[in-house]
Structure formats: structure tokens, C-alpha cells
N, C-alpha and C positions, 0 to 999 in steps of 0.2 A: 385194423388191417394194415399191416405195413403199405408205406407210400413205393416200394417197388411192387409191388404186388398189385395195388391200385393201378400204375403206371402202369404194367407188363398188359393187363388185362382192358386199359383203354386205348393202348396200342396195338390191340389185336395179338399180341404174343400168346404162346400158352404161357400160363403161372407160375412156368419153372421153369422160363428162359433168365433172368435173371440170377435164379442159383445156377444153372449150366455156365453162366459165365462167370460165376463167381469157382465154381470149380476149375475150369480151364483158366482161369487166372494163375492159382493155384499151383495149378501141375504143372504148369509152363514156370513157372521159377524152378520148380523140383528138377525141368529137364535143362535148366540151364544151370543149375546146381549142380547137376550130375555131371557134367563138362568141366566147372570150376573144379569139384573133385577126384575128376577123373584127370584133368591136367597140372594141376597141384604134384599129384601122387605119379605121375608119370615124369614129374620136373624134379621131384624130391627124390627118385630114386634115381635117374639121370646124374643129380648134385652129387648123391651120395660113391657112383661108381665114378665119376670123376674124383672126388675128397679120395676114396680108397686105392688109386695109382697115384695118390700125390706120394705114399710114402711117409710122410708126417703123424707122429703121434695125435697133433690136435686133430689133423683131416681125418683119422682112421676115427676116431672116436666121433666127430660130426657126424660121419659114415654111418653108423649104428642107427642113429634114430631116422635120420633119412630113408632110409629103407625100410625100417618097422611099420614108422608112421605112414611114409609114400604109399606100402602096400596096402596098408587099411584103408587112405583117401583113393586110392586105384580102385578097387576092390567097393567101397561105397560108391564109386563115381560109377563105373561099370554095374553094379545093382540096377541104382536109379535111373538110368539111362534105359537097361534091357525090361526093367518093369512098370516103369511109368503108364508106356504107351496101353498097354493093354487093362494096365489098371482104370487109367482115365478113358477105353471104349467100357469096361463092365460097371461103372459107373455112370456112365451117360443113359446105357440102358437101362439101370435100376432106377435112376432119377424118370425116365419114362415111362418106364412099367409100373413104377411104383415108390411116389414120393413121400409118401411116409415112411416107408421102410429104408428108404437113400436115406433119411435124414436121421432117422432113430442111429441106424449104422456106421454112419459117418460122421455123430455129434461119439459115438463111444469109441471109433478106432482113433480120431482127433483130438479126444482127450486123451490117451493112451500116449498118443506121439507128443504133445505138448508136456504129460508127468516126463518123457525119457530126457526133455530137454535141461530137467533140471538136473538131472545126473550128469548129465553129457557134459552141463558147465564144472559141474563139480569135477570131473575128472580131468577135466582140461585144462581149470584154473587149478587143480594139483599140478599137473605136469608140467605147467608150465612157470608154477616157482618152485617144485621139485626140480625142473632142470638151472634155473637161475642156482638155487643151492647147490647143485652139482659143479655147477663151473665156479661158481666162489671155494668152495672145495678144491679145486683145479687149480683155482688161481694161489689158494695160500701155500697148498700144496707142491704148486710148481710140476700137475701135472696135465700136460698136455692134453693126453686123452682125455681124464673128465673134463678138460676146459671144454672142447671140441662136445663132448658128446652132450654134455649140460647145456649150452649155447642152440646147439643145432633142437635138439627135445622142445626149450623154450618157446623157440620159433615156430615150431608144428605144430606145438601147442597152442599157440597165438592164433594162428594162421586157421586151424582147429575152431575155435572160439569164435573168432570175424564170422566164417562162413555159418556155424550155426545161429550165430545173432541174425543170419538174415533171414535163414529157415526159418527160423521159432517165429520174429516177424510176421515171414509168411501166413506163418501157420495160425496166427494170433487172428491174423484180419480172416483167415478162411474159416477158420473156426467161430468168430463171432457173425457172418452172414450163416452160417448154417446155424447158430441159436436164434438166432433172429428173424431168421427166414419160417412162415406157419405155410406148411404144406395141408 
């Protein structure tokens, strides 16, 4: 018998107050996540409509992914933000009504979201020496634009990359109490 579980139940809790905080753990990064990518992608598209009144070949081309990228972390950040909350109440009550079934369902959509993060690195560690290649391109080339647009891709890329290391993180520790966790 796991030692929280002995503890939960000699502390008078029920035996699935322990997973309930280890879920609210959890989701309380995701909604603080949802903010870093909701203002990332609010600041990158902001960058970008300033870079596009500078007039400058390099700024116009920074411009481009700015906005591509901004829209996607806007649009992720604004997700996880509007579904969070109601995802973490339909799971507090399935963890209530019925912990086995929280846990069978929650080890298979957790493993789901921890495969996507392999991809997620893959595309991002593309993108972001696809854009370093871009701006050496730029650079031998002597063209502004790819400099600019290669430069700015890398960084969202980067930026891209940080924030899901912290996700996947998350996701690592929440997924290993819910294996470990015997309802």
C-alpha cells in the first residue's frame, strides 16, 4: 500500500485526497501556463506590428513569424485558460464518484499528452535551427528579410521549447502519482 495512502487514511482523509492534490497541482501549472502563453503570443504579435511600421526589410520579415507563431501561443494560451477550470471541476468529480475510472482515464489521456510532447520537441527543435538556417541564408545572402524572419522563427521557437519543458515536467510528475497512485 503506498505510504500516502496509509498516511491519507490515518489522517482521517478520504484515500483520494492525496491524488485530488496531486491533480490540482497539475492544473494549476496548466493555468499558469495558459497566461505565459497567452502573453508570450499577445507580446509576439504586439513585436511583430511594431517590426512591420519600422519599414525595414529585416523588421518586415521578423514580422512574419511573430505573428504566425504569437497567434498559435495566443490561441494555446486562450484554450487552456477557457478549459482548464471546468476540466479540473469534471474531474474532481469523477475522482469522487469513481476512482478507478479517474485513474484508468487519466493514466490513458496522460499518456497521450506526454506521446504529443515528443512531437512538439521535434517541431520546435526543427524550427528553431530551420530558422537559424534561414538567417545564415540572410546573412550570406545579404538578405535582410530572411535575416529578420530566420532570427525572429528561432526565438519562438526557443521560447516554444522552454515553456513545453515545463509542461512535459509537469506532466511527468502528474502522470507518475497517477501510476502510483492504487485506487
Amino acid at each position: 500500500m503506498p505510504l500516502a495512502l496509509i498516511l491519507a487514511i490515518s489522517l482521517g482523509q478520504a484515500p483520494t485526497e492525496p491524488m485530488r492534490r496531486d491533480l490540482h497541482h497539475y492544473f494549476a501549472g496548466e493555468a499558469v501556463e495558459a497566461w505565459a502563453f497567452g502573453g508570450l503570443g499577445a507580446a509576439s504579435i504586439g513585436a511583430g506590428v511594431v517590426l512591420l511600421t519600422r519599414g525595414t526589410d529585416g523588421a518586415r520579415g521578423a514580422s512574419v513569424p511573430l505573428f504566425a507563431v504569437g497567434l498559435i501561443q495566443l490561441v494555446l494560451g486562450v484554450g487552456l485558460w477557457a478549459r482548464t477550470p471546468g476540466q479540473v471541476a469534471a474531474l474532481d468529480t469523477q475522482l469522487s464518484a469513481s476512482p478507478g475510472e479517474y485513474a484508468r482515464s487519466e493514466r490513458t489521456r496522460m499518456a497521450r499528452v506526454m506521446r504529443g510532447f515528443a512531437l512538439y520537441k521535434a517541431v520546435e527543435v526543427g524550427l528553431c535551427f530551420g530558422g537559424i538556417g534561414l538567417a545564415g541564408i540572410g546573412g550570406v545572402t545579404r538578405s535582410d528579410f530572411a535575416l529578420g524572419a530566420g532570427l525572429s522563427l528561432a526565438v519562438e521557437a526557443l521560447a516554444m521549447l522552454i515553456l513545453d519543458f515545463f509542461a512535459e515536467a509537469r506532466g511527468t510528475t502528474y502522470e507518475g502519482a497517477l501510476l502510483g497512485y492504487r485506487f
